[in-house]
Each structure stands twice: as structure tokens, then as C-alpha cells.
N, C-alpha and C positions, 0 to 999 in steps of 0.2 A: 588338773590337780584337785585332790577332795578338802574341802576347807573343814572348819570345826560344827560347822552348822548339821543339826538333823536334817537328814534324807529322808526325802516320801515319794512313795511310789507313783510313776506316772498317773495310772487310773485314780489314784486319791488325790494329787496334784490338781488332775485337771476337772476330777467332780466338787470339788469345793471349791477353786471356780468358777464353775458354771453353776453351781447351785445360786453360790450370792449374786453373779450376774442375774441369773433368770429372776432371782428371787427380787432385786431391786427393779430388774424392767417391769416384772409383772407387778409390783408396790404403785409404781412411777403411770401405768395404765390402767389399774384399778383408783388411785388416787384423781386421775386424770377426768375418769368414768363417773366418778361422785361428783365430780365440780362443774361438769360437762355436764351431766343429766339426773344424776338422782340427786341433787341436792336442788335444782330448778320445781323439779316433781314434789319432792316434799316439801316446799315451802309453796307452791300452788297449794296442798292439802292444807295445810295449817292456814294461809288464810283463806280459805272456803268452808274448813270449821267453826274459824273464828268469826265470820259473818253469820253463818247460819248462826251463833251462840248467842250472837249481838248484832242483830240486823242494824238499831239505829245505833249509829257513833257516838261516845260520850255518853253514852247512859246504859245503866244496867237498873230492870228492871226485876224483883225477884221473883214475884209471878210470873214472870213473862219469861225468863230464866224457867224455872221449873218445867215450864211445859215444854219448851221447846228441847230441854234436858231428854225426856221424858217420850221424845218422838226423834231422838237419835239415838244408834245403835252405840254400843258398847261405852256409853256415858251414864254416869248416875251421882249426883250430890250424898256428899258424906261433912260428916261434923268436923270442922275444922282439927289437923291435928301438928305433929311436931313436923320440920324440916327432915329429910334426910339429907344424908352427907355424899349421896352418891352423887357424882359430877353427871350433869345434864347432857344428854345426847343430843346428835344434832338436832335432831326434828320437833325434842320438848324444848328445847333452845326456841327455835323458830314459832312455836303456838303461842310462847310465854308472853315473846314479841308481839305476836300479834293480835292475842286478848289485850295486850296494855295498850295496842295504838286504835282500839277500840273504844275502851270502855276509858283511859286516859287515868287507871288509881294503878298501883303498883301489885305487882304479879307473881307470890311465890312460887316454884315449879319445884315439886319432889318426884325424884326418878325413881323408880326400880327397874326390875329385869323386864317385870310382867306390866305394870302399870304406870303410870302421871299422874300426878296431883296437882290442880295449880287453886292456888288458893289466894282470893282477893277481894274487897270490900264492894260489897253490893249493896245502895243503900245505907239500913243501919248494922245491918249484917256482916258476916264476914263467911263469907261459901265457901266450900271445898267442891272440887269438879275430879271426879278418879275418871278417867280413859283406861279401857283394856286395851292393852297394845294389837293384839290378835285381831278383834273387832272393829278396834277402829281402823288399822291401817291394810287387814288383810295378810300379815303375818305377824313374824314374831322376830325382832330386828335384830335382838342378841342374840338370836339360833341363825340370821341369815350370815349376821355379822361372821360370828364362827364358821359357818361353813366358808365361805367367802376366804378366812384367814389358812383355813384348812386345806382347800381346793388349791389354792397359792401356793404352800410348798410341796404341799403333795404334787403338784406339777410341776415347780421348778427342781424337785428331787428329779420325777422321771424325765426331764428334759437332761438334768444332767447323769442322769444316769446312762440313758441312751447315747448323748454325745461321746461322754469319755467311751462305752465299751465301742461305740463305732471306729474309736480312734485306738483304744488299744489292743482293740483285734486284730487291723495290719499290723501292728509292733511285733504282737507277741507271735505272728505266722511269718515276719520279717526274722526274728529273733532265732525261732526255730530253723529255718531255714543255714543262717550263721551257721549255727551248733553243728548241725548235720553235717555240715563239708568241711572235713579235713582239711588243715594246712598242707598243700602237697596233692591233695587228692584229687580228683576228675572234679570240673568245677560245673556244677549243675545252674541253667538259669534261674535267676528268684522269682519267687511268684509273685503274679498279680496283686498288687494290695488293693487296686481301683483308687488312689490316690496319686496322683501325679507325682507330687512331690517327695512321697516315700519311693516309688519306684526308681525314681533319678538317687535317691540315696541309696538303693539296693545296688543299683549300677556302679555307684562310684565306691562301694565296698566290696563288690565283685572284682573291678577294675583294682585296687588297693589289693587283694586278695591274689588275685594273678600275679600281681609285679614283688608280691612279697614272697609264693611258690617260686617266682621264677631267679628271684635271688636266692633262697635256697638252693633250688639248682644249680646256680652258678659258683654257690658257693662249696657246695658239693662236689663239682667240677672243677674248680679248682685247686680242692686240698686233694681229690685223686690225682690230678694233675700234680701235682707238689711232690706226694709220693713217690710217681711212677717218675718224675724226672731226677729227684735226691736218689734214686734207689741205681740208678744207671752208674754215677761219677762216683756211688759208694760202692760199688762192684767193684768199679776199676781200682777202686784205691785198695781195696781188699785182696784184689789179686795180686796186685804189686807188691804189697805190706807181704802176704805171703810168698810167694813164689820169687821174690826178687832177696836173694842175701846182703849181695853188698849192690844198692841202687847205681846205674848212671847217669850219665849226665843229661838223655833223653826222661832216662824216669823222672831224674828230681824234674824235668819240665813238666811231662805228664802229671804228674801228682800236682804241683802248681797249678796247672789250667782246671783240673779237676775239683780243686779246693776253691778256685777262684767261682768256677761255674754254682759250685754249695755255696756258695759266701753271699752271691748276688743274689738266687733263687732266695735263698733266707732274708736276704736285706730288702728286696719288694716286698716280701708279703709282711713284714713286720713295718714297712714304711707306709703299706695299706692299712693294716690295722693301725696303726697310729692315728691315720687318717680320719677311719671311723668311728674312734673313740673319741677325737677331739672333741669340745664344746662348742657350739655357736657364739659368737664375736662381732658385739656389736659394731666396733669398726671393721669387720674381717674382709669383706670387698675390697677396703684398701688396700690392707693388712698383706693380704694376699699377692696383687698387683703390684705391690712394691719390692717384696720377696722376689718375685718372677722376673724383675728386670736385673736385680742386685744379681742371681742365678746364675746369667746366661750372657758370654758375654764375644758368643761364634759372632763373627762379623755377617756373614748371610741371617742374622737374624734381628728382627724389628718389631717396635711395640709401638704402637696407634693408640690415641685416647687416652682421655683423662676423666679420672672419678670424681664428677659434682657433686656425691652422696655420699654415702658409707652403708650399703645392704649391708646388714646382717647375717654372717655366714660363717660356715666353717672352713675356718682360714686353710688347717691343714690338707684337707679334703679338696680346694681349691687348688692348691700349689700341686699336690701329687694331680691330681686329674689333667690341669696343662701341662704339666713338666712331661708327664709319661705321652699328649699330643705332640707335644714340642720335641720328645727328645725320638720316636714315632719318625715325623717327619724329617728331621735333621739324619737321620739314621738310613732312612730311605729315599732320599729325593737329594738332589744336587744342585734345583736352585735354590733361590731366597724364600726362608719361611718367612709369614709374617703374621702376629699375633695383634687381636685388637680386642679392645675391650668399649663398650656403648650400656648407656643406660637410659631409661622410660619408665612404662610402669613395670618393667622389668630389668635385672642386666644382664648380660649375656657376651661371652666370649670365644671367641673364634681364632682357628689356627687354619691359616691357607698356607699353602706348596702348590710346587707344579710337579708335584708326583701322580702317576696314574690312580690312585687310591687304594685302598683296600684290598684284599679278595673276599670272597664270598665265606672263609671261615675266621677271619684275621680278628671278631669278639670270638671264638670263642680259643681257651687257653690252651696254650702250647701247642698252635696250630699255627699252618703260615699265614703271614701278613699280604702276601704277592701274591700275585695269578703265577703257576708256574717255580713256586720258590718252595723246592723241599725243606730249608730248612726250617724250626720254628721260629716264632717273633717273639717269643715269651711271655708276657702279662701284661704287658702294657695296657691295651686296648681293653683287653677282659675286666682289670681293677678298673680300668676308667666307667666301664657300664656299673660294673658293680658299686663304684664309688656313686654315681648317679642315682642310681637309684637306693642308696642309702641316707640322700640328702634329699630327693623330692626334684633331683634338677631332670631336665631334659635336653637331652645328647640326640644331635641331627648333623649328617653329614653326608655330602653329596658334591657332583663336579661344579664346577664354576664354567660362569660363561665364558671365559677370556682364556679358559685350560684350568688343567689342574684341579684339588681339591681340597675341603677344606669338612673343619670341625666344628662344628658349633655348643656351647652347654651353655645354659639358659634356664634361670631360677626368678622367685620371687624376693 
């Protein structure tokens, strides 16, 4: 069911994310990489500048300053000026510290993009010291910086870019594939996605797809069937109606049996559709099972087991599926039927006879039910497959070791 919430497409879904994933892992290991090695690095530099600036501790010397200014690369003294307000990056963070744990007076540090200022009392003086960032450190840390933030999502885009179309490329050849095969139609295997996990869900909407064809079928087969049986006993009643003036007492029978065989033929398939239409019912396991005892009350027949639970089911669909086993068996077999109901992580219901079972056409409708038995069985068997697989249950049924045979339908 669709709630009130916007919808977004798989591929957008799953690239935003894996963008912010990628984008936090790669944050979380470039964050990892400054604390781990380039911040050990730059803070070697800063105090190996700072020694070379101030060989002896505790004293600054301004002559002695000058010169050694004056034989380092990309340093030069300027006339004391104002503060900037730009927040100090790491590495003028760390020289600030370590001209003060030198020279032991206090240490202004102004930042810019391109240069450092630090500025502190020498003497009776008060110096200013500008560092070119380029020169002294061998680049330029706000162009590394950027590229560095640059190169990050620009990789976590193509990370996730590449992820999602890897993932919704089998989809959308999954998807195609759907479209292509007709309900009904020749059912074509799906293709390879190279996904494990998709291809077990191609399978099982393949599988879904067959069992929905094949109740079409049957249910197509069955309303021909409906047809071509209503059309027999309305012949007859048509001939009679005409060709008979004053009925006798053979006719008024015929036309009775004939009416009665229309009355039943209509009262299954309208008791199937009832069926199908019902609702799922959270007590309906019981629900059901209790209906089925209240039913039936032939002496050759017995019910086994008791419901600790209450599945969730369709009660109706339940009662028509064993009543048409139950009444199946009683109809065909002369001993004791017997009906049991068991539950696990599933429950499941079973109708045993010591009837020989089935024939080889007895699902399909208005066919016979016996080896050897011209007549029809009528619907029974046919609504029960059809009722099954409009509920998701599954119907097995085979001999028993001790004789006889039995039914089994089996849901979650």
C-alpha cells in the first residue's frame, strides 16, 4: 500500500546514499590521514623553523633575528601591523606555539590565504615576521585544502554513481523482461542480472507468473465448462417446454432433475466465488474449523486436533476447499473419512479415506474423478485447486501407507 509520503526513484534512492556514505567514509579517512601523518609533519616543520629563527631559548636577539631572517627562504621582517580576523590554520596554530616556547613573550599570528604574520616583542622592539606560505612550506595549503575537498566528492559522486547504475541496471533488464511476457503468454526464462539475489527474485515472479497463467486457465476452463454443462439441461428443458402440450408425470420428473442439476451447477460456482471474494480473518483458522465440525455430522466422519493459534485466513475459502475434500471423499469411498487439522510454523489440513484416489483427469473440471468412471465428478476438485492457489495455499495429495488416500492444504 502507497502511503502519503513522496516517492523517489531507485537510482536517486540509492545515489544519495551512497554519496553521503562515501562522502562521510572518505571525511572520516582523510580526517584520520591529518591526525595520523600530516599534522605529526607539520608540526616537525614549525618547530625546526622555530629553532632555526631562535637557536638560543628565552632570548631573542634582533640582530641576530635579522640575519638569520635574511638566510631563510620565503621569510622577511615588516613593520608591525593590525590583527586579521582570519581564524589560524593548523600549521600557523603550531609555529605561534612554538616561537612562544622559545623565545617565552607572547605571539600574534595573522593568517591569510597566501601568508603569516606573527608578531612579538624582541627586545625593545616589537617585529613582525611575514612567511610566504608557497616558499616556506613548498605549496600552497588553501589550494591543497580545496583540491583535497574537491577530489572527495568528486569521488564519492562517481562511487555513487557507479554503485547505483550497477544496481539499477539489473532492475531495469529485470523490469523489461516483466513487461515483455504477457499474462498467458509462452513464458520466456529471465535473464541473467549476475546478481544472485535478483535472479532468485526473477525466479520467484516467474514462478508467481505461471501459477497466475495457470489459474487463468483454469478459470477459463471452468466457465467453458459451466457453459457447455448449463447448455445440456437447458436443451432438455427447451424441448420439453416445446414439444410437450400437456406434461406427464415422467416429464414433471425430468424437468425437476434437470432444474435441479442448473440449481447445483450455479450454487458451486457462486459458493466459489464467495469464496474468493471473502476477506482474510484474523481468527479464520478457527473460524473455519469450527464451521466444519458444526457442517457435518455422517457418522463415518471425524475430526483430529485442536487450534493453539488462530492463522489468519480466509475463513470462507477454508470451509468450501474441505467441505468439497470432505464431501469428495464421503461420495466416493465407503469407509471412514477422517479430517485432521496440525499446526507449526505452518497449518495444515488433511482429509484421509480408504478410497483408491483420484484419476489422472479428476482437477481438471467436469471430468471424471475414477479410473474407469464415465461419469463427471463435477467441480469439486477443480474449485479446490483454484481456491488454492487464489490463497497462496498448497494442495498435495497422494496414497497413504496403511491404504487409501488422502488430501492435504497447507498455508502460512
Amino acid at each position: 500500500m502507497r502511503t502519503g509520503r513522496p516517492e523517489a526513484r531507485l537510482r536517486a534512492f540509492f545515489f544519495l546514499r551512497a554519496f553521503l556514505a562515501f562522502a562521510l567514509l572518505l571525511f572520516a579517512v582523510g580526517l584520520a590521514g591529518y591526525g595520523l601523518v600530516v599534522r605529526p609533519v607539520l608540526d616537525r616543520h614549525a618547530t625546526r623553523i622555530a629553532a632555526d629563527l631562535f637557536p638560543r631559548a628565552g632570548a631573542c636577539d634582533e640582530s641576530e633575528l635579522r640575519t638569520r631572517v635574511a638566510s631563510l627562504a620565503g621569510m622577511k621582517m615588516e613593520a608591525p601591523g593590525t590583527s586579521s580576523s582570519w581564524s589560524l590554520l593548523p600549521f600557523d596554530s603550531m609555529l605561534a606555539e612554538q616561537v612562544l616556547a622559545r623565545i617565552g613573550a607572547p605571539v600574534v599570528a595573522e593568517s591569510s590565504l597566501s601568508r603569516l604574520a606573527l608578531t612579538f616583542p624582541c627586545g625593545k622592539t616589537r617585529i613582525t615576521l611575514s612567511f610566504d606560505r608557497s616558499e616556506m612550506l613548498g605549496a600552497v595549503p588553501n589550494l591543497a585544502f580545496s583540491f583535497w575537498i574537491a577530489a572527495l566528492l568528486c569521488g564519492a559522486l562517481a562511487l555513487a554513481a557507479l554503485l547505483s547504475r550497477s544496481l539499477s541496471g539489473p532492475l531495469r533488464k529485470l523490469a523489461f523482461h516483466l513487461r515483455e511476457t504477457p499474462l498467458g503468454g509462452e513464458m520466456q526464462s529471465a535473464p541473467d542480472t549476475g546478481i544472485a539475489e535478483l535472479n532468485r527474485l526473477a525466479e520467484e515472479i516467474d514462478s508467481l507468473r505461471g501459477r497466475a497463467a495457470g489459474a487463468v486457465a483454469a478459470r477459463s476452463a471452468l466457465l467453458m465448462g459451466l457453459s457447455h454443462d448449463l447448455r445440456r439441461p437447458l436443451a432438455r428443458l427447451r424441448l420439453v417446454l416445446d414439444t410437450v402440450a400437456e406434461p406427464t408425470k415422467d416429464d414433471l420428473v425430468e424437468l425437476r432433475a434437470d432444474t435441479r442439476e442448473l440449481q447445483d451447477a450455479l450454487d458451486e460456482f457462486m459458493r466459489a466465488a464467495n469464496a474468493m471474494a471473502s476477506p482474510v480473518a484474523i481468527d479464520g483458522g478457527m473460524e473455519g474449523w469450527l464451521r466444519l465440525q458444526r457442517a457435518y455430522a455422517d457418522p463415518r466422519l471425524t475430526f483430529h486436533g485442536e487450534q493453539r493459534a488462530c492463522p489468519p485466513l480466509n475463513t470462507a475459502a477454508l470451509v468450501r476447499v474441505a467441505s468439497n475434500l470432505i464431501d469428495n471423499a464421503l461420495r466416493h469411498t465407503d469407509g471412514p473419512v477422517r479430517v485432521t487439522w496440525s499446526e507449526g510454523g505452518s497449518w495444515r489440513l488433511c482429509v484421509e479415506d480408504r478410497g483408491p484416489g483420484p484419476g489422472a483427469n479428476a482437477f481438471r473440471p467436469f471430468c471424471s474423478g475414477n479410473p474407469g468412471d464415465g461419469k463427471h465428478a463435477g467441480l469439486g476438485l477443480a474449485l479446490v485447486t483454484v481456491l488454492c492457489e487464489h490463497n497462496g495455499w498448497r494442495l498435495d495429495h497422494g496414497p497413504l501407507p496403511q491404504g487409501g488416500w488422502h488430501f492435504c492444504v497447507e498455508g502460512k
